[in-house]
N, C-alpha and C positions, 0 to 999 in steps of 0.2 A: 497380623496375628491379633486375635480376640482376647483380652482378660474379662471375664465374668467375675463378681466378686458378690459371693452370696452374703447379706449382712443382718442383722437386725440386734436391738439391744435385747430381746428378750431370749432368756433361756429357753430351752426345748420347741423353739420355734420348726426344727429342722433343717437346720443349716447343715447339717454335717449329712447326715445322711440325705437331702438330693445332691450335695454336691461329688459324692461317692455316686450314688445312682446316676447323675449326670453326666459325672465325667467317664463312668464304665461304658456310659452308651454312646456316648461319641467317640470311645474308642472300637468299640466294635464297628461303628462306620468308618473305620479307617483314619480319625482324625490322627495328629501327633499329638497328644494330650501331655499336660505339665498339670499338675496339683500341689498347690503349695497350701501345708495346712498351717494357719496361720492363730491356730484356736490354741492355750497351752493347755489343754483340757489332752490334745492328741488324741479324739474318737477316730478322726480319718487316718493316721499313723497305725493306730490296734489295725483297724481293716487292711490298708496297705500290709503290714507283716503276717497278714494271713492271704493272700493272693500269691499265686504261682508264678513265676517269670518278672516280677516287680513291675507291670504295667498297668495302666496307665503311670505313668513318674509319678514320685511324691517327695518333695522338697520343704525342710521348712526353711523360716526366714531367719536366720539366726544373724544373717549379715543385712539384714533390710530387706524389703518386699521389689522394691526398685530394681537393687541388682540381680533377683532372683527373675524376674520377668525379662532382666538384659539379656541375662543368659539364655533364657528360652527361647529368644527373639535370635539371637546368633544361633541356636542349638536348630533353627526350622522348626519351630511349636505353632501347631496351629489355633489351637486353643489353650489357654491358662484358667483354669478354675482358683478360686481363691474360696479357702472358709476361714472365718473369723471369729471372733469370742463377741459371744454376748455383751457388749458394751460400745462405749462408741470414745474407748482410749487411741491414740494415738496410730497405732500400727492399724488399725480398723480405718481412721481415716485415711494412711496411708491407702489398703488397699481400696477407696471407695475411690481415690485420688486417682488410681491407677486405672479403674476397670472400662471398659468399653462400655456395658451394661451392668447394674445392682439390678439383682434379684433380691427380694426383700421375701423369704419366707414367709408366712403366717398361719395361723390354727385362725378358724371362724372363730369370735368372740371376745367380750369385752377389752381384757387386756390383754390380749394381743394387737389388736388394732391399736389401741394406745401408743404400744411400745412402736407402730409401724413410723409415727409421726414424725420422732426423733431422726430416723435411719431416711426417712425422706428430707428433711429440714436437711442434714448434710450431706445426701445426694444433688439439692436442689444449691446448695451455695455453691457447690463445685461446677453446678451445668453439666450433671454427670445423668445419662436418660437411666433410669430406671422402672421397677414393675414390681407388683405384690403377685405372687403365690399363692393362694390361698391351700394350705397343707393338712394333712391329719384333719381331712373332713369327713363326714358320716358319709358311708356310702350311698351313693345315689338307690332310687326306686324308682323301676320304670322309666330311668331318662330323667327323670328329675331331681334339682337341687334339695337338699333337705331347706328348711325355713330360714334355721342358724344361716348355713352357706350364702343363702341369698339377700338374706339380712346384712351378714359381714360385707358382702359384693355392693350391695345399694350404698352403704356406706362411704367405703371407701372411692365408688364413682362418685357419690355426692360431692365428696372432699378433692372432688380432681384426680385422685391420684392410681393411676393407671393399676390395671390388676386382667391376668390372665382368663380367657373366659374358661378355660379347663379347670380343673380341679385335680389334687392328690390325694387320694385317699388315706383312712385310714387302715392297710392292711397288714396283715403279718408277713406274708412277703417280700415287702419293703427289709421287715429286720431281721428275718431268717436267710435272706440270700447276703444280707449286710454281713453277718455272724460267722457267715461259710466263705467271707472273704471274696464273694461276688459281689454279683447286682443282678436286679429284676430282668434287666433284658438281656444278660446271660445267661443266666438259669430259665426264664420262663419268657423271651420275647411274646407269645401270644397269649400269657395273661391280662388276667384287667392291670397289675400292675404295671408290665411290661409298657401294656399301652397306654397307661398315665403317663412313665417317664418319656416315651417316645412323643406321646402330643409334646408335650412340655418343652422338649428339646426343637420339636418344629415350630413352635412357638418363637422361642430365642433366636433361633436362627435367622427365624424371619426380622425379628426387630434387628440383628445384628447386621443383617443385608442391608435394612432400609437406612440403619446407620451410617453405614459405611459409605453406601451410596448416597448418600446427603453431606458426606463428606463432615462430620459432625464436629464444630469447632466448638470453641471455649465463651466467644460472644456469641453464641446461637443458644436461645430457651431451650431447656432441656425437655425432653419429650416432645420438642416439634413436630407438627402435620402428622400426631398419632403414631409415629415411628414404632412408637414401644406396645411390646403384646400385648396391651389391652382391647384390641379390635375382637370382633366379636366371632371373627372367621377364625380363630387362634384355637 
């Protein structure tokens, strides 16, 4: 079983909403999906109580993040999303503690990058592999990145610190299928958005393969041999 745990200390970074878009889409490829919103903010919860058949699951932690991934793990969950509140208290470490992979949301630009720092500092003391996002970017033209995007990208490779070679945009999409208690690749699989969250997700998957397969322990540098989706074929 996979925990992903999307984190970051800044607000409106988009934690909630890909991990909603995220986890709708790997259930429509048939994963067992568990979401546990772990924000007390509950934007993933509003969405959850508007979706039909209560699927993908959604859990929160009221008894700990620990036994709520136990249970998933007895339940045959193949994937666990985790979202978190902007900050980096306690139950946040918890789930960075727990995840296979940190996804680190971010918006191209000054402080957000800032805030990425923090959320990597405590993914790197735990030896936890993680990756940046870069989200709510200006739509591409002709295939290419706007300036900001690739400005923010340069940066954060400068700093080491791994980052998805896709992009999310910013679309309305995104939060009119969120509002209808969807997601992007329910409602519109062959949109642009559709196919943001789907690269995005074969992105993850890959880093979570190369994971797995590296057998990824606690005395092994985190982001070893590239594991994590920052390679450039992502």
């Amino acid at each position: 079983m996979d925990v992903i745990t999307l984190a970051s200390r800044k607000g409106g970074a988009g934690k909630s909403t890909l991990t909603a878009q995220l986890a709708a889409h790997a259930h429509t490829l048939s994963r067992r999906v568990l979401i546990i919103d772990a924000d007390p903010q509950g934007s993933l919860s509003l969405w959850h109580a508007r979706r039909a058949g209560g699927l993908p699951r959604l859990v929160t932690p009221e008894r700990g993040i620990e036994r709520a991934i136990a249970f998933a793990m007895v339940e045959g969950t193949d994937v666990v999303f985790i979202d978190t509140a902007p900050t980096m208290w306690v139950v946040v470490q918890e789930a960075i503690r727990a995840a296979t992979l940190v996804v680190i949301p971010a918006r191209p630009g000054f402080f957000d990058l800032a805030a990425v720092q923090e959320t990597v500092k405590t993914a790197r003391e735990r030896n936890k592999p993680y990756a940046v996002a870069l989200n709510a970017c200006p739509v591409k033209r002709d295939d290419k990145e706007a300036p900001l995007v690739a400005q923010s990208r340069a940066d954060l490779e400068a700093r080491q610190i791994p980052v998805w070679s896709g992009q999310i945009s910013q679309r309305a999409g995104f939060q009119s299928t969120l509002a209808a208690g969807a997601s992007a690749s329910e409602i519109g699989p062959q949109t642009a958005a559709g196919h943001e969250i789907a690269g995005l997700w074969s992105a993850i998957e890959r880093s979570l393969a190369a994971i797995n397969a590296a057998q990824f322990t606690p005395d092994r540098p985190a982001n070893e041999a590239g594991a994590v989706m920052g390679e450039r074929a992502a």
